[in-house]
C-alpha positions as CSV (number, residue, x, y, z in Angstrom):
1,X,44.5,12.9,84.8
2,X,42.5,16.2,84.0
3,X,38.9,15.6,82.6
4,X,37.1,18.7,83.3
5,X,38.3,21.7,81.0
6,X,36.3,23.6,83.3
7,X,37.4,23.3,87.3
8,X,39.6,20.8,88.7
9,X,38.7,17.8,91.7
10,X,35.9,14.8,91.2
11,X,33.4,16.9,91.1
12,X,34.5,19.2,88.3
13,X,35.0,16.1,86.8
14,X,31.6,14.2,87.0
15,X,29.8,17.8,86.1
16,X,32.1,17.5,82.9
17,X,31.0,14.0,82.6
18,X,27.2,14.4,83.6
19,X,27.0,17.3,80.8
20,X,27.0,14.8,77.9
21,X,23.4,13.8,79.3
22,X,21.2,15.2,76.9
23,X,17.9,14.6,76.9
24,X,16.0,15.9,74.5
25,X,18.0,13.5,72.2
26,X,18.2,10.4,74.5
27,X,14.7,10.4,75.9
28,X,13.1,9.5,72.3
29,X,15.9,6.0,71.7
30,X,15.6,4.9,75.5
31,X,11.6,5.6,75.4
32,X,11.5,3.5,72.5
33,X,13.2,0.8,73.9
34,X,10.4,0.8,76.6
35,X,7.9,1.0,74.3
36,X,9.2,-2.1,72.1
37,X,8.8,-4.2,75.5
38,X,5.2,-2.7,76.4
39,X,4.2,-3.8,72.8
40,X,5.3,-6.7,73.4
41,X,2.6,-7.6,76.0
42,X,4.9,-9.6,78.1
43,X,7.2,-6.7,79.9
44,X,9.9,-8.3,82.2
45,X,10.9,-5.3,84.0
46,X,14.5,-6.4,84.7
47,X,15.6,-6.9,80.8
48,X,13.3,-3.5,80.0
49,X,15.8,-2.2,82.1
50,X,18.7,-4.0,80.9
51,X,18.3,-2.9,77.7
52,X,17.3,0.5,77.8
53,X,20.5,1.0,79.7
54,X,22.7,-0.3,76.7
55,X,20.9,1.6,74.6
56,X,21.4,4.7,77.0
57,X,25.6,3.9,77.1
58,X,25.3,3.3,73.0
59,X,24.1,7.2,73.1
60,X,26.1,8.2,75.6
61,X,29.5,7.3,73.2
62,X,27.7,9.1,70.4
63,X,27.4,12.7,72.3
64,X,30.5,12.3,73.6
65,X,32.4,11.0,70.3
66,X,30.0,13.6,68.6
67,X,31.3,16.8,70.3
68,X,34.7,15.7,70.3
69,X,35.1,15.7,67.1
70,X,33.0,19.1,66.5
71,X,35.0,20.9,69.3
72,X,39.0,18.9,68.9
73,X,38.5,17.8,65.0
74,X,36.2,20.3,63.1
75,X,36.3,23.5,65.4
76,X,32.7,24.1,65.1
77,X,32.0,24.3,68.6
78,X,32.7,27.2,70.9
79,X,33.6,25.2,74.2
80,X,33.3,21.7,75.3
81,X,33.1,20.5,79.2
82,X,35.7,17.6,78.7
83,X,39.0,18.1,78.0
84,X,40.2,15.6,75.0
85,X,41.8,13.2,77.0
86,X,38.2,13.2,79.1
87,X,36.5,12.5,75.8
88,X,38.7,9.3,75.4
89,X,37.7,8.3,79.3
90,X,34.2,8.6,78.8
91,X,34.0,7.3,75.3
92,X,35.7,4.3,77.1
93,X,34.0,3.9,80.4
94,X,30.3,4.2,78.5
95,X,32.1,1.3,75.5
96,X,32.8,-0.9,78.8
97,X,29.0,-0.2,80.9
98,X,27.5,-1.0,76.9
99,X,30.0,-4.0,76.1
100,X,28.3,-5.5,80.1
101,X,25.0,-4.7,79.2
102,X,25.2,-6.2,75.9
103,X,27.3,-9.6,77.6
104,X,24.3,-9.6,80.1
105,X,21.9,-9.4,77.2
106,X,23.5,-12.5,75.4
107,X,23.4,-14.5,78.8
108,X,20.4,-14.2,79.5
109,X,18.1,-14.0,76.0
110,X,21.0,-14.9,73.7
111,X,23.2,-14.4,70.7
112,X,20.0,-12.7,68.5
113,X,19.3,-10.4,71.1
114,X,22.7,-8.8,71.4
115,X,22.9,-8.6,68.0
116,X,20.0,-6.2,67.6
117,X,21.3,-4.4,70.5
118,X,24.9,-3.9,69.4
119,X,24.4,-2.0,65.9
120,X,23.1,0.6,68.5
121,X,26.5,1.5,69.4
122,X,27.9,1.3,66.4
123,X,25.8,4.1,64.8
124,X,26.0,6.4,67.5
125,X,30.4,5.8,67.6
126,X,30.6,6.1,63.7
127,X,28.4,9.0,63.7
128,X,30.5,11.6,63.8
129,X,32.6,12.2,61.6
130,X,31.8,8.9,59.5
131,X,28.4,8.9,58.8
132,X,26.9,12.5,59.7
133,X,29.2,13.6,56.2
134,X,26.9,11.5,53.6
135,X,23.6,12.3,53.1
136,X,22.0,9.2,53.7
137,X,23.9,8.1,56.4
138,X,23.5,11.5,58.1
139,X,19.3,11.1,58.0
140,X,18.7,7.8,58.6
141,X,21.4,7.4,61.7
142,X,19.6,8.7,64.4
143,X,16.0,7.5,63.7
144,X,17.9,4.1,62.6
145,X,19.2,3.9,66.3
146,X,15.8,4.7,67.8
147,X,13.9,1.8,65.2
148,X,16.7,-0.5,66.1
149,X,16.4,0.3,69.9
150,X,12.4,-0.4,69.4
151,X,13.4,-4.1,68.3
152,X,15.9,-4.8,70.6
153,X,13.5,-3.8,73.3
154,X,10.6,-5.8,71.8
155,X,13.1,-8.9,71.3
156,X,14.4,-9.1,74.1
157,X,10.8,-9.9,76.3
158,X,9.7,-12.6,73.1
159,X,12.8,-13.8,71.7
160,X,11.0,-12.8,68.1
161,X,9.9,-9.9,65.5
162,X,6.1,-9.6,64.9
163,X,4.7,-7.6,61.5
164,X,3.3,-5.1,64.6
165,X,6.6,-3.9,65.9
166,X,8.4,-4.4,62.6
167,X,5.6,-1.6,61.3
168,X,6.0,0.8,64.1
169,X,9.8,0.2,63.3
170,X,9.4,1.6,59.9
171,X,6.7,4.5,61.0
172,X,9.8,5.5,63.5
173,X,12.5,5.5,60.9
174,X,10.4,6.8,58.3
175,X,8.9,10.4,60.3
176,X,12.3,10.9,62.3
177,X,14.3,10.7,59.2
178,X,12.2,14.1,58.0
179,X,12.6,15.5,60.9
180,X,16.4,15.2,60.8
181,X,16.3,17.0,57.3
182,X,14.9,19.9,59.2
183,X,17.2,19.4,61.5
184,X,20.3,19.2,59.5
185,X,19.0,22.2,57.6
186,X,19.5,24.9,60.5
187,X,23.1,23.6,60.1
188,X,22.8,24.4,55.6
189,X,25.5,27.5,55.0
190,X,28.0,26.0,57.7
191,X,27.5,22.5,56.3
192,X,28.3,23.5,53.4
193,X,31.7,25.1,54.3
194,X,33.1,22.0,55.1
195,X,31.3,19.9,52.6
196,X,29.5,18.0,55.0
197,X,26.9,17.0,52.7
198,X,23.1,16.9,54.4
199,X,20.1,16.7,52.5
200,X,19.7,19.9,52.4
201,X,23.3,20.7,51.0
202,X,23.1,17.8,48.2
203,X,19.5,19.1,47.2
204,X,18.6,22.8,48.3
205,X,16.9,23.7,51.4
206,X,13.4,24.0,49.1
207,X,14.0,20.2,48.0
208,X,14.8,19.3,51.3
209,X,11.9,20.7,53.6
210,X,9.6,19.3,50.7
211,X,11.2,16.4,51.0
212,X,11.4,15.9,55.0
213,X,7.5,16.8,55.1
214,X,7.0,14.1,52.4
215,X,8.7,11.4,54.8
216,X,6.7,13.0,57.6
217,X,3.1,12.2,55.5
218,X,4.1,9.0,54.4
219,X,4.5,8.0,57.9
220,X,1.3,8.7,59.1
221,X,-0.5,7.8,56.1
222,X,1.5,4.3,57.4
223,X,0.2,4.5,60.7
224,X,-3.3,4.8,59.6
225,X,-3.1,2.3,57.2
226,X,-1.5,-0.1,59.6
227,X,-4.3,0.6,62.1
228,X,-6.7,-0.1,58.9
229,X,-5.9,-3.9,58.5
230,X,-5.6,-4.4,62.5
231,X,-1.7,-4.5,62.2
232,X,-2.1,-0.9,65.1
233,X,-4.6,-0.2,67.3
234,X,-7.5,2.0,65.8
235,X,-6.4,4.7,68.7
236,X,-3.1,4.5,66.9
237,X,-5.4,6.7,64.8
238,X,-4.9,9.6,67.5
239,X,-1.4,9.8,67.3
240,X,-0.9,10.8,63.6
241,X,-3.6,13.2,64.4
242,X,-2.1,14.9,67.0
243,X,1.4,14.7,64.9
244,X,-0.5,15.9,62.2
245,X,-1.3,19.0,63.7
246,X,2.1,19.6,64.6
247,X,3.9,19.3,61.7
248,X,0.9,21.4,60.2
249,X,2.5,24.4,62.2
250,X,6.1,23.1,61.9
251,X,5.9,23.5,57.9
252,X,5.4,27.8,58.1
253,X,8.6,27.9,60.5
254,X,11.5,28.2,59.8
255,X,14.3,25.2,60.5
256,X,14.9,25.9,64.4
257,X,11.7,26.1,65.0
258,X,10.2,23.6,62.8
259,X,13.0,21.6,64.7
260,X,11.9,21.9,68.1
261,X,8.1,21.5,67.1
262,X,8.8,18.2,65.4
263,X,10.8,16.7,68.2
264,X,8.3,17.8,71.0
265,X,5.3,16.6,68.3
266,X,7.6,12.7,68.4
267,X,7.7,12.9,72.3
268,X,3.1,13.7,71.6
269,X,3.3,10.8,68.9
270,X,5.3,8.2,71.1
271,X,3.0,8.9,73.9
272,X,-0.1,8.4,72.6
273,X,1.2,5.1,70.7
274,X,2.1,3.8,73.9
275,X,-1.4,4.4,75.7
276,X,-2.8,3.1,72.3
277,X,-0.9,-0.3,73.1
278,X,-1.6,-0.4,76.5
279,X,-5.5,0.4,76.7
280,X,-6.2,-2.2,73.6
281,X,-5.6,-4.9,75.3
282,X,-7.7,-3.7,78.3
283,X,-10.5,-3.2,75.9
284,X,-11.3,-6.6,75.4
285,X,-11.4,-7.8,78.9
């Protein structure tokens, strides 16, 4: 059974298999998974671990499922490392490490937990070439999976859902879902060939920048307000500042750039959030 387009032997193979790591889209969902269980206050270090690594297999099927279709269904890749009958492997072998994870979730926190946990999956395997063709579905996925991977990581330490983590939920979903319209809009003229229909194809690239920004701002007006009536930390404060500034340069480049400034601004924003978290409770001893 060849997996590897690329080479031939096991270790052909687990390079092939190893390339559908990526981080800079992984790091943010697992990372927030963490951070849902430090905000917690409780921070079993066994089911933080269980459940970032379902949420690491749910994303695992997505990048896999994703480039299959772009390279075997849409042609809009130039190579892929896995041949397609190595798509169907992996897609199957990270279903299978999720599908234990997720069991191992329901053992040992119960039905509710797994239940947060498993929409995870099914919004990274619907993705493509379901949901990334509508324009609502095609924002909100992502930054969906990385809110949802918050409460799952939250829930499963607590067995509940406080107005705290539900809030930084809905900060999540609401700045990463403008930063996927810049995303999506690098992607505008060949989008539009094959009527996959972003934000920015539906309402302009104009609209849609203004638009992303306006999610961005509303976000962080959120987070200080939330940190206003004691809901965040008042360091929480920092974070939208230092995001702030980013997006500030973000919004005079153009998508690819604006792109990679936002997504390295998130990793800035997560971080602080999670020093915010851990240093306010110090502060009162």
């Amino acid at each position: 059974m060849t997996i590897a387009r690329h080479g031939s032997g096991p270790g052909a193979a687990v390079r092939a298999l190893a390339s559908q790591i990526h981080p800079v889209f992984m790091l943010p969902p697992v990372a927030s998974s963490v951070f849902g269980a430090a905000l917690s206050g409780r921070f079993d270090v066994a089911l933080a671990l269980l459940h970032a690594t379902a949420t690491f297999f749910a994303l695992y099927t997505a990048h896999v499922k994703d480039g299959y279709v772009d390279f075997y269904g849409r042609d809009e890749d130039d190579d892929h490392p896995l041949t397609a009958r190595g798509c169907r492997v992996a897609m199957t072998l990270s279903t299978v490490a999720f599908a234990g994870c997720l069991a191992a979730i329901w053992l040992v926190v119960g039905p509710l937990a797994a239940a947060i946990t498993l929409p995870g999956w099914i919004i990274g395997y619907l993705h493509a070439p379901q949901f990334d063709m509508n324009p609502v579905t095609a924002t909100v996925g992502y930054p969906s999976g990385i809110a949802l991977a918050l409460l799952g990581g939250f829930y499963v330490q607590v067995e509940t859902l406080t107005p705290a983590v539900l809030a930084f939920a809905g900060v999540f979903l609401t700045i990463l879902s403008g930063i996927k319209v810049i995303d999506d809009a690098q992607d505008y003229e060949y989008d539009r060939s094959i009527d996959k229909r972003t934000v920015a194809v539906v309402v302009g690239q104009r609209s849609a920048r203004r638009f992303a920004f306006g999610l961005m701002i509303a976000g962080l007006g959120g987070v200080v307000a939330f940190a206003a009536v004691a809901v965040f930390p008042p360091s929480a404060v920092l974070a939208a500042v230092a995001f702030g500034v980013v997006a500030l340069l973000a919004a005079r480049a153009d998508p690819e750039i604006a792109t990679m400034l936002l997504i390295r601004g998130s990793y800035v924003f997560l971080a602080i959030l999670v020093v915010a978290v851990w240093v306010e409770p110090l502060s009162a001893v």
